[in-house]
PALUM-509922 format. One record per atom (N, C-alpha, C): residue number from 1; atom name; x, y, z. Coordinates in steps of 0.1 Angstrom, whole numbers, plus 5000, padded with zeros to 4 digits. Example, Ala and Ser with C-alpha at 12.3 -4.5 7.8 and 13.67 -1.06 7.14 Angstrom:
<rs>
R/k/a/u/v/w
R/1/N/5132/4943/5078 $
R/1/CA/5123/4955/5078 $
R/1/C/5132/4967/5078 $
R/2/N/5128/4978/5071 $
R/2/CA/5137/4989/5071 $
R/2/C/5129/5000/5079 $
</rs>
This chain:
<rs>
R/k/a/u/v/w
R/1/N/2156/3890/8912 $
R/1/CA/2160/3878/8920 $
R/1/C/2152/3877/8933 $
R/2/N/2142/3873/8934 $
R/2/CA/2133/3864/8946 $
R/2/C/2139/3855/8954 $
R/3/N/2142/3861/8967 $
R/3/CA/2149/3853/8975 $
R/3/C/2140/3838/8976 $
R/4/N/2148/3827/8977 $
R/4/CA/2136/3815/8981 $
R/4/C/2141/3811/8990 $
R/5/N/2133/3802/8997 $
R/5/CA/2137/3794/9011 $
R/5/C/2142/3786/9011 $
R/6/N/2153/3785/9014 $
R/6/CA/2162/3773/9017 $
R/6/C/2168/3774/9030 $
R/7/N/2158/3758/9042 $
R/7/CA/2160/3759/9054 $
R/7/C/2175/3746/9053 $
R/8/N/2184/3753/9055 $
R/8/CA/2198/3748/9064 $
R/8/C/2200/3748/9077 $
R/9/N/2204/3738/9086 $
R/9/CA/2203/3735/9098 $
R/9/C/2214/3740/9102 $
R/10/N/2208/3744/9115 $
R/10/CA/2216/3752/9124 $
R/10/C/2229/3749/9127 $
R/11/N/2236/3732/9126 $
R/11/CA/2253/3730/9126 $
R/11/C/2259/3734/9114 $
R/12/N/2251/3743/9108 $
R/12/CA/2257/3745/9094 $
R/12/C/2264/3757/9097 $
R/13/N/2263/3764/9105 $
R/13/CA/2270/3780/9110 $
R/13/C/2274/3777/9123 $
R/14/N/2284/3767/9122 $
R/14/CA/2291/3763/9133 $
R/14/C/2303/3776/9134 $
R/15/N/2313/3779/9140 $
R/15/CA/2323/3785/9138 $
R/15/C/2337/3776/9135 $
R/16/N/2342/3787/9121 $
R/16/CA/2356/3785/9117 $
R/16/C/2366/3782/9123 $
R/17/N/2372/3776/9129 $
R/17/CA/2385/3772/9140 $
R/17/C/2398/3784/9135 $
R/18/N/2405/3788/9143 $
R/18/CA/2414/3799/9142 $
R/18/C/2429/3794/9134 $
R/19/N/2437/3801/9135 $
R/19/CA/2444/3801/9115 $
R/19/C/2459/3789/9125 $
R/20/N/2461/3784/9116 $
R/20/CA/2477/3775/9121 $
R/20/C/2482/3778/9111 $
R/21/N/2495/3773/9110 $
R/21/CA/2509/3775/9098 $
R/21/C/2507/3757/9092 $
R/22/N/2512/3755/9084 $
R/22/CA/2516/3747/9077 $
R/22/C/2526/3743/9064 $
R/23/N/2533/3738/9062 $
R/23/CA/2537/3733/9049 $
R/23/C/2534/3725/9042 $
R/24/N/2531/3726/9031 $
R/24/CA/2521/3719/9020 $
R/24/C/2535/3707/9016 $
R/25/N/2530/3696/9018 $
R/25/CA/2538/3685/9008 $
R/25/C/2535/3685/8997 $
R/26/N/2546/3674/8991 $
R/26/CA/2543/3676/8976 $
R/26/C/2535/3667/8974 $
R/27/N/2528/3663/8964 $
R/27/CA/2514/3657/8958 $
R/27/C/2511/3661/8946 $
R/28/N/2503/3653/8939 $
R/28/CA/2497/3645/8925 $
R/28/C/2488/3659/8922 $
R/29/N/2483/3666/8930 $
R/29/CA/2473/3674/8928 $
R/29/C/2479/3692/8923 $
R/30/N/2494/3689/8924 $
R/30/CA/2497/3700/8918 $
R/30/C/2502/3713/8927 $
R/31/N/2501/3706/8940 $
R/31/CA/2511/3714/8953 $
R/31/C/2523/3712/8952 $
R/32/N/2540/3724/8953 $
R/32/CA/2546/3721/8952 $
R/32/C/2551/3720/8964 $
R/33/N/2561/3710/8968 $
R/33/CA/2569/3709/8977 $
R/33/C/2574/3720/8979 $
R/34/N/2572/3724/8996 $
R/34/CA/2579/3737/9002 $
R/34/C/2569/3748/9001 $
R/35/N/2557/3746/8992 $
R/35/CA/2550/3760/8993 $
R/35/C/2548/3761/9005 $
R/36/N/2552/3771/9011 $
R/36/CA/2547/3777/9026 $
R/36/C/2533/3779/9024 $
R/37/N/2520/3773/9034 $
R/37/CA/2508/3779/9036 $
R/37/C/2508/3780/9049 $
R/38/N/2500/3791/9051 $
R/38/CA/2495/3803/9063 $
R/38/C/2477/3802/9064 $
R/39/N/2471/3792/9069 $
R/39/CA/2459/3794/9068 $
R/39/C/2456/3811/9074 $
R/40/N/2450/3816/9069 $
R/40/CA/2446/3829/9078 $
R/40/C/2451/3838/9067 $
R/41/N/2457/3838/9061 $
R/41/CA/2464/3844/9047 $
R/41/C/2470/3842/9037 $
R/42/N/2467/3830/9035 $
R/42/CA/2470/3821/9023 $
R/42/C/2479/3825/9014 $
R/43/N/2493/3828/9023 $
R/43/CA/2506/3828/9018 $
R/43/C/2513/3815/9009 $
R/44/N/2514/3819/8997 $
R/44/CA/2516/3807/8992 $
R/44/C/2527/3814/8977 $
R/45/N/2539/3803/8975 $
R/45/CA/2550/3814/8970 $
R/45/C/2543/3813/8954 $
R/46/N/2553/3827/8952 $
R/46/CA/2548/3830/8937 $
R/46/C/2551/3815/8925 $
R/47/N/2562/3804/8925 $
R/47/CA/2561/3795/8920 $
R/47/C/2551/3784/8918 $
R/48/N/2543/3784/8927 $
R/48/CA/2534/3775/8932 $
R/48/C/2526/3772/8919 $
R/49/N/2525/3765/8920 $
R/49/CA/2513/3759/8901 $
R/49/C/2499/3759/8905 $
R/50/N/2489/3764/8900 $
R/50/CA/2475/3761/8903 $
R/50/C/2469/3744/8911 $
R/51/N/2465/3743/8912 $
R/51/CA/2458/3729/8915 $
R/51/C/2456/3721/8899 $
R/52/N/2464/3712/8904 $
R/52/CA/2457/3702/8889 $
R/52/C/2463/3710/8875 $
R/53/N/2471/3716/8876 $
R/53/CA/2476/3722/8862 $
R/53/C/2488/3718/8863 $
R/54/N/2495/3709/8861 $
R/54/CA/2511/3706/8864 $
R/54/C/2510/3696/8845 $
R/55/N/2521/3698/8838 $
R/55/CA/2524/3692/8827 $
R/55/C/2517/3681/8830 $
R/56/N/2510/3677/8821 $
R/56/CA/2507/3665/8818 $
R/56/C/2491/3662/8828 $
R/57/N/2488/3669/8837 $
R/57/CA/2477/3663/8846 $
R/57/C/2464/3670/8838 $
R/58/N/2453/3662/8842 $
R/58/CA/2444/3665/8842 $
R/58/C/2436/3672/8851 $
R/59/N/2428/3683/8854 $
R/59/CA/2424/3688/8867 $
R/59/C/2414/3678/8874 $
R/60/N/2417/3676/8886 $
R/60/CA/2404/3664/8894 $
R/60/C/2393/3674/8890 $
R/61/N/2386/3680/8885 $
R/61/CA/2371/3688/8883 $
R/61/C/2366/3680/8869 $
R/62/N/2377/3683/8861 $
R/62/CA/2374/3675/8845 $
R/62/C/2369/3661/8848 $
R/63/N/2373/3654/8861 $
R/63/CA/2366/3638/8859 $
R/63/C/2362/3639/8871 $
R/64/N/2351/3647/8875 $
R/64/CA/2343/3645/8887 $
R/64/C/2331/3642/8883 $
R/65/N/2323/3635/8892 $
R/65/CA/2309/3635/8885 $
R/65/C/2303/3649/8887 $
R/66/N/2286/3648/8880 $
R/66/CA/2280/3658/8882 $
R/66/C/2278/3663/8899 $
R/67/N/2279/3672/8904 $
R/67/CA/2278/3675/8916 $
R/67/C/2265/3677/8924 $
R/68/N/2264/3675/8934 $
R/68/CA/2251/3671/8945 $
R/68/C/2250/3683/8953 $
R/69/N/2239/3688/8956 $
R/69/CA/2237/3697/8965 $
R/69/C/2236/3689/8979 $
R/70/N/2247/3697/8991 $
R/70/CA/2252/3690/8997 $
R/70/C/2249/3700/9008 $
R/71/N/2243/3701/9020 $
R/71/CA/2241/3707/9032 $
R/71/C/2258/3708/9033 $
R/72/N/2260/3725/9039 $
R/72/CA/2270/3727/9047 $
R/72/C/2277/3721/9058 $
R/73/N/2264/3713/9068 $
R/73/CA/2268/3709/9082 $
R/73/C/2275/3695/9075 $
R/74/N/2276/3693/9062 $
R/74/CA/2279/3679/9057 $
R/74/C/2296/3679/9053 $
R/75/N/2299/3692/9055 $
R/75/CA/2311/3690/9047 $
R/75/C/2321/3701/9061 $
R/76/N/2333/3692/9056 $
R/76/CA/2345/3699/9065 $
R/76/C/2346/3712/9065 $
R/77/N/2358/3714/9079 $
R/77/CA/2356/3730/9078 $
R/77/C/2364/3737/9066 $
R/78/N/2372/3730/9064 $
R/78/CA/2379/3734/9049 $
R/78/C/2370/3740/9036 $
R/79/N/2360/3728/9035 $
R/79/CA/2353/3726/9024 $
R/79/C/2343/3741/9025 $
R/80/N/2343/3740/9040 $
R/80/CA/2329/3749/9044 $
R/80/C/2339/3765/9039 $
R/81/N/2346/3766/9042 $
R/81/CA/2354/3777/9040 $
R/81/C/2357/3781/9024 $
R/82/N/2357/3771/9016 $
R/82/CA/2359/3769/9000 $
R/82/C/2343/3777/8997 $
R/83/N/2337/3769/9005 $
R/83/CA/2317/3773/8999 $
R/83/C/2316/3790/9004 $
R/84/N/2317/3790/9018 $
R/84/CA/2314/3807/9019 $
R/84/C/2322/3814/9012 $
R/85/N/2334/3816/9009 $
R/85/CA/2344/3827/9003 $
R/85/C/2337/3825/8985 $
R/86/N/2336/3812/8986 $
R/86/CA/2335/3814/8970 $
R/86/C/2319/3820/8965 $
R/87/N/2309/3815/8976 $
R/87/CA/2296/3821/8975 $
R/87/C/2296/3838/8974 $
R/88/N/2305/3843/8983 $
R/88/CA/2306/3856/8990 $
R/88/C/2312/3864/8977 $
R/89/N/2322/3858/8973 $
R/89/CA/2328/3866/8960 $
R/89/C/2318/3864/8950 $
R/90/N/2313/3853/8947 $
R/90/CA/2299/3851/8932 $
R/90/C/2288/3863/8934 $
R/91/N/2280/3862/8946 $
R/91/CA/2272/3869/8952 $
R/91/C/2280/3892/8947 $
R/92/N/2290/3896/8953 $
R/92/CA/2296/3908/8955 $
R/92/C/2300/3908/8933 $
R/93/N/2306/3898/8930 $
R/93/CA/2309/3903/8920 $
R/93/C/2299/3906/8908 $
R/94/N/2287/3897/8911 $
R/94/CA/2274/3900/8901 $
R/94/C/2264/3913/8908 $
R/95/N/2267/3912/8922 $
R/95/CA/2256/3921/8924 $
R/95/C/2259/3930/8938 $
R/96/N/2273/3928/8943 $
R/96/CA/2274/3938/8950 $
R/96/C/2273/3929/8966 $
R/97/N/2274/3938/8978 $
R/97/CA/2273/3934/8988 $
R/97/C/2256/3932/8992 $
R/98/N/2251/3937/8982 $
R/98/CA/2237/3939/8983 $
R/98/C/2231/3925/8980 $
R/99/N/2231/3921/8970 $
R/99/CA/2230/3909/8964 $
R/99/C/2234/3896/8976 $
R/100/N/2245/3902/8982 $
R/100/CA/2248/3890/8995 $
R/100/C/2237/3884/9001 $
R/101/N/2234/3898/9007 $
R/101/CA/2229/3900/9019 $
R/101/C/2210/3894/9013 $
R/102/N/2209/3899/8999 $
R/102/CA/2195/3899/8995 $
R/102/C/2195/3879/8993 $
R/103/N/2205/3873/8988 $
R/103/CA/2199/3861/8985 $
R/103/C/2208/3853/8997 $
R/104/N/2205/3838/8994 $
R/104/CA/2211/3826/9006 $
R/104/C/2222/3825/9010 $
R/105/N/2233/3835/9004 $
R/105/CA/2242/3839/9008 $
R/105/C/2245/3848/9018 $
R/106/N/2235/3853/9024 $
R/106/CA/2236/3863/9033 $
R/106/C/2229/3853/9048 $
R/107/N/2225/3843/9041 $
R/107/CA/2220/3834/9055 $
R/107/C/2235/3828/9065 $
R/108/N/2244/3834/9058 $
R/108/CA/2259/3826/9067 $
R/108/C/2268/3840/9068 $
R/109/N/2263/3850/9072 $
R/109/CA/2274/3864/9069 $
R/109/C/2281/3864/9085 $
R/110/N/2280/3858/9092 $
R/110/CA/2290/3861/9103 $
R/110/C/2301/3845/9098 $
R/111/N/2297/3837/9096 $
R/111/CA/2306/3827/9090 $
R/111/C/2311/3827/9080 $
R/112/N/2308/3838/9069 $
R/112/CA/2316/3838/9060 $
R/112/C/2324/3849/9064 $
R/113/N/2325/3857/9072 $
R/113/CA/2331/3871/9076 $
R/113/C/2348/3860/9080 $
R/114/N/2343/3851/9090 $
R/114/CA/2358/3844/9094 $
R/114/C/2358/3832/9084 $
R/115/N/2355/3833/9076 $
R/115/CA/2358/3826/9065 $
R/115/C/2368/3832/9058 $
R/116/N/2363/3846/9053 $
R/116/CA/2370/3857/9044 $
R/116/C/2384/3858/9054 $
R/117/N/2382/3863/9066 $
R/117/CA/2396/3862/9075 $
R/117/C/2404/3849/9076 $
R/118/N/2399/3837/9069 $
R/118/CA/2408/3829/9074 $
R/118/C/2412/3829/9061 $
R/119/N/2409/3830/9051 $
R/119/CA/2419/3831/9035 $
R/119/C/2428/3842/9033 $
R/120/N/2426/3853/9046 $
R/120/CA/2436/3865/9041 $
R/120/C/2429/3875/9034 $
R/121/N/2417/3873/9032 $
R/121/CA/2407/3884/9025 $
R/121/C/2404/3898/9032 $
R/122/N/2416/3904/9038 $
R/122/CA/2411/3914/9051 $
R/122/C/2405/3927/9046 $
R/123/N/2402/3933/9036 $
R/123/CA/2398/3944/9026 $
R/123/C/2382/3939/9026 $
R/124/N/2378/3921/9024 $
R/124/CA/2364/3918/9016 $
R/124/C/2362/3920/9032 $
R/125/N/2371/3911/9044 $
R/125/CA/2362/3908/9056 $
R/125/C/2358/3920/9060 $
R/126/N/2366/3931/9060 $
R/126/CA/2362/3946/9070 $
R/126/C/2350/3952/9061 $
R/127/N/2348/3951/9043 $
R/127/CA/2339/3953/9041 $
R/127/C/2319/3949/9044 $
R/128/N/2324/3935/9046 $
R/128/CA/2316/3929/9051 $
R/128/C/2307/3928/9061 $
R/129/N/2318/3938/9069 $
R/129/CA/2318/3935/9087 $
R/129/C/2313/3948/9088 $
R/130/N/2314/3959/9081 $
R/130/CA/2310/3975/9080 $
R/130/C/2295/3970/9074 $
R/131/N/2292/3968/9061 $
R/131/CA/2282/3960/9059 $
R/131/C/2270/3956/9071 $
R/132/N/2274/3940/9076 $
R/132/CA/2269/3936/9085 $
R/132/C/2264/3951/9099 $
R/133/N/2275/3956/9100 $
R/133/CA/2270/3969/9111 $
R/133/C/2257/3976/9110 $
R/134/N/2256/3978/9096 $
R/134/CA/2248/3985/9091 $
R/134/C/2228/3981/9095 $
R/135/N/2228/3967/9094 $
R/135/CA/2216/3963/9094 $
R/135/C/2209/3962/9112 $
R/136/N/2196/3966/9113 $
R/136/CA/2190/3966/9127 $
R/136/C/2198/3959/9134 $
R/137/N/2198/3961/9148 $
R/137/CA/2209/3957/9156 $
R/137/C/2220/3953/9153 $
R/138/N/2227/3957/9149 $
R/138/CA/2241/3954/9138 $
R/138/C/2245/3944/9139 $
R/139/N/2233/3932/9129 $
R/139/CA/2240/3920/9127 $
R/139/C/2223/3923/9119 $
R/140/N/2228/3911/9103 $
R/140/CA/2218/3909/9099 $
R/140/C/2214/3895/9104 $
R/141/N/2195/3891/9101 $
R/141/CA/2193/3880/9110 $
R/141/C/2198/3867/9099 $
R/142/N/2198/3857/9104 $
R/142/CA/2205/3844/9098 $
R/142/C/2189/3842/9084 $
R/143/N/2180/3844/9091 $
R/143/CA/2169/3839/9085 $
R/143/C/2168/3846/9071 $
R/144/N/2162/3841/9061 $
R/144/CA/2159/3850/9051 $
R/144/C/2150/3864/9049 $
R/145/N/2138/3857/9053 $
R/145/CA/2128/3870/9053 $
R/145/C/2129/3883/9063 $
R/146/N/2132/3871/9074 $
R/146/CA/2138/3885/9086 $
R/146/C/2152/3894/9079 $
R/147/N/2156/3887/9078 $
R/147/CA/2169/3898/9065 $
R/147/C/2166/3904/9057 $
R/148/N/2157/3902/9054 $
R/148/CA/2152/3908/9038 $
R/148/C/2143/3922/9042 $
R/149/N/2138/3925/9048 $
R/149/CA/2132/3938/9061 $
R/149/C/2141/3942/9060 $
R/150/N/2154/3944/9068 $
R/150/CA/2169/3950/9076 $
R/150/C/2175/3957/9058 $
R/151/N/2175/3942/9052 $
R/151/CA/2179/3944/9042 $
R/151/C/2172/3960/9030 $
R/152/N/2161/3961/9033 $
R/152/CA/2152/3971/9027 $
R/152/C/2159/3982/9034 $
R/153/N/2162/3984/9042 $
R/153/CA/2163/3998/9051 $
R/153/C/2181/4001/9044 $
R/154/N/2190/3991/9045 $
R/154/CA/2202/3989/9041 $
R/154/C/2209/3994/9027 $
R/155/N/2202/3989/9020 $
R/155/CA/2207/3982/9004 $
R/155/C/2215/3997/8998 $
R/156/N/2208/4006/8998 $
R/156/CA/2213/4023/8996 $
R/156/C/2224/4023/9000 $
R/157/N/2227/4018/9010 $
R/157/CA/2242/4025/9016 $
R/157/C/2252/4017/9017 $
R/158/N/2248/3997/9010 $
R/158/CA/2257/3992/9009 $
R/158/C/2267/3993/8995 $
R/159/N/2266/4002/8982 $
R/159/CA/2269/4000/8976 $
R/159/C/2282/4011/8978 $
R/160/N/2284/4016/8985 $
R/160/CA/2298/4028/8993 $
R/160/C/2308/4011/8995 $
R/161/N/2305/4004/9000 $
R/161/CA/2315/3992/9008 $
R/161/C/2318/3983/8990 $
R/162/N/2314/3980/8982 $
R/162/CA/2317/3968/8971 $
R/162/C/2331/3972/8968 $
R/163/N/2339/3983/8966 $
R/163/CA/2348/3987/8962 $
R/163/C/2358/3982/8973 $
R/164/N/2354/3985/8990 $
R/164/CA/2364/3978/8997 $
R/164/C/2363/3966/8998 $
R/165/N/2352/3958/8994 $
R/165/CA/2355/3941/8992 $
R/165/C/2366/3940/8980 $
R/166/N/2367/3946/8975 $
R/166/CA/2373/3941/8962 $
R/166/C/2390/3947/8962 $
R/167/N/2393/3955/8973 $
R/167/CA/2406/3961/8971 $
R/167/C/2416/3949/8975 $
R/168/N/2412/3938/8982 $
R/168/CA/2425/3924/8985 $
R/168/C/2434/3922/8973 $
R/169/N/2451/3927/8976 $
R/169/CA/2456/3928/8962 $
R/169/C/2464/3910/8970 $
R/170/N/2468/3905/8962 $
R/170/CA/2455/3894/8954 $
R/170/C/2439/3898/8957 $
R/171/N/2432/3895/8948 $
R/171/CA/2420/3895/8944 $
R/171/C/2414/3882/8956 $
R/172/N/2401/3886/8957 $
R/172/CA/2395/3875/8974 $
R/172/C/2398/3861/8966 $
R/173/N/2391/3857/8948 $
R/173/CA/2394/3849/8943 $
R/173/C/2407/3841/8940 $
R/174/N/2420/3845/8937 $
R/174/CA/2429/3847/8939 $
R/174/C/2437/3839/8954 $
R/175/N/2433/3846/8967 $
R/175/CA/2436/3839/8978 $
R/175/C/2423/3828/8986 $
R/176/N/2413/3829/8974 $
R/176/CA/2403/3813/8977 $
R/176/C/2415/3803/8973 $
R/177/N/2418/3806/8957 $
R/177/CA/2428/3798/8950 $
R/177/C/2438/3795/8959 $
R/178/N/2447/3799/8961 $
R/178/CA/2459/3801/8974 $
R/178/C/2453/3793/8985 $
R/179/N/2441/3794/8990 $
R/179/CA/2439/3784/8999 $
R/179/C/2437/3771/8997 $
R/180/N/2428/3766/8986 $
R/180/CA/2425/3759/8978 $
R/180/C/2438/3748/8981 $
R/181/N/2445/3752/8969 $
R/181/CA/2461/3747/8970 $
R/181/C/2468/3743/8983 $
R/182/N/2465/3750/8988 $
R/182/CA/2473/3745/9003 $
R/182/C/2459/3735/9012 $
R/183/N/2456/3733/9008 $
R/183/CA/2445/3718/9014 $
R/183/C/2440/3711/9004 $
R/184/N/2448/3712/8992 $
R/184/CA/2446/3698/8983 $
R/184/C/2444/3687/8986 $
R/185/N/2453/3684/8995 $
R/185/CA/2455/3670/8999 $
R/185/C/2443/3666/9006 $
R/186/N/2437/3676/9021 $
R/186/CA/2429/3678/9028 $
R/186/C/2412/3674/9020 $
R/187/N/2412/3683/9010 $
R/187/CA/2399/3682/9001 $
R/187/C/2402/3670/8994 $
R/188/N/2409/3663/8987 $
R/188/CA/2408/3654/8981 $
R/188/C/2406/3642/8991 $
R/189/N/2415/3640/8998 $
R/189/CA/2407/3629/9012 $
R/189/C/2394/3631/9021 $
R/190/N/2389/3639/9014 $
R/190/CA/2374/3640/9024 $
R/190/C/2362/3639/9011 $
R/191/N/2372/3645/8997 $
R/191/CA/2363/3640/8985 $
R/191/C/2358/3627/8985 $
R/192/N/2372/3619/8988 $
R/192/CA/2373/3605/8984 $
R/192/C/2365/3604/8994 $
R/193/N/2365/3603/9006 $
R/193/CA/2356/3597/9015 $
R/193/C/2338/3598/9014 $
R/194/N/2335/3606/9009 $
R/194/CA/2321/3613/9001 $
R/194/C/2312/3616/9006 $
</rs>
């Protein structure tokens, strides 16, 4: 895999805003009334029905159009938070923390670190964050090629950390899901809006 260049503008690594409480209403999309959500740990009760799986519904994904590749700085912080955790887990589960760090997913690793912290992912974030330590000046650079250097000296010793990404009992996927659900409503009115 050949990293390629893909320049994203700099409001795209804005920072995550810090965790509130909420209670999810009930809604069409498959949230039930009363599920307690906890942004920051996406406490969400064991009743709770997936998104879009309730008798009888269809999931809003089955009747979406084909999807657009969409700059980060273009989408809410919610949305942005849906993109890094789910990047971050695609990236670690095919190829490790290495694989992060080696392709365009490692161009957002201090924003996906409080990304991972705001779903409750605290096992992926600290592995992450041990990770990130690791590279020259302990922080890898945003840029690709300049990471990809850091990244050469690194790659050997990040494969000790993949096991602590992965110990979050729920699974990181799992409490993407759990967040997911608790901003249904959130993602579908900013869908609609486009």
């Amino acid at each position: 895999m050949e990293p390629t260049n893909e320049d994203e503008p700099q409001e795209a690594r804005q920072a995550i805003p810090g965790n509130d409480d909420r209670r999810a209403s009930q809604s069409n999309g498959g949230v039930r009334q009363g599920v307690r959500c906890r942004q920051g740990s996406a406490l969400v009760s064991a009743n709770a029905t997936p998104l879009g799986t309730g008798q009888g519904q269809v999931a809003p994904f089955q009747k979406a159009p084909p999807a657009e590749r969409v700059d980060l700085a273009r989408l809410s912080t919610t949305e942005r938070i849906v993109v890094l955790v789910s990047r971050a887990n695609f990236e670690v589960e095919l190829g490790g923390l290495s694989a992060f760090f080696y392709n365009s997913a490692g161009n957002y690793a201090a924003e996906t670190l409080l990304a991972l912290e705001t779903v409750g992912a605290v096992h992926a974030a600290a592995a992450l964050r041990a990770a990130m330590a690791l590279f020259p000046g302990g922080s890898p650079a945003a840029d690709r090629d300049r990471r990809y250097t850091g990244w050469r000296t690194v790659a050997a010793s990040l494969g000790s950390l993949d096991q602590e990404f992965g110990r979050d009992k729920p699974d990181v996927f799992s409490r993407l899901c759990s967040f997911i659900e608790c901003h249904a409503a959130e993602l579908r009115q900013h869908g609609a809006e486009g």
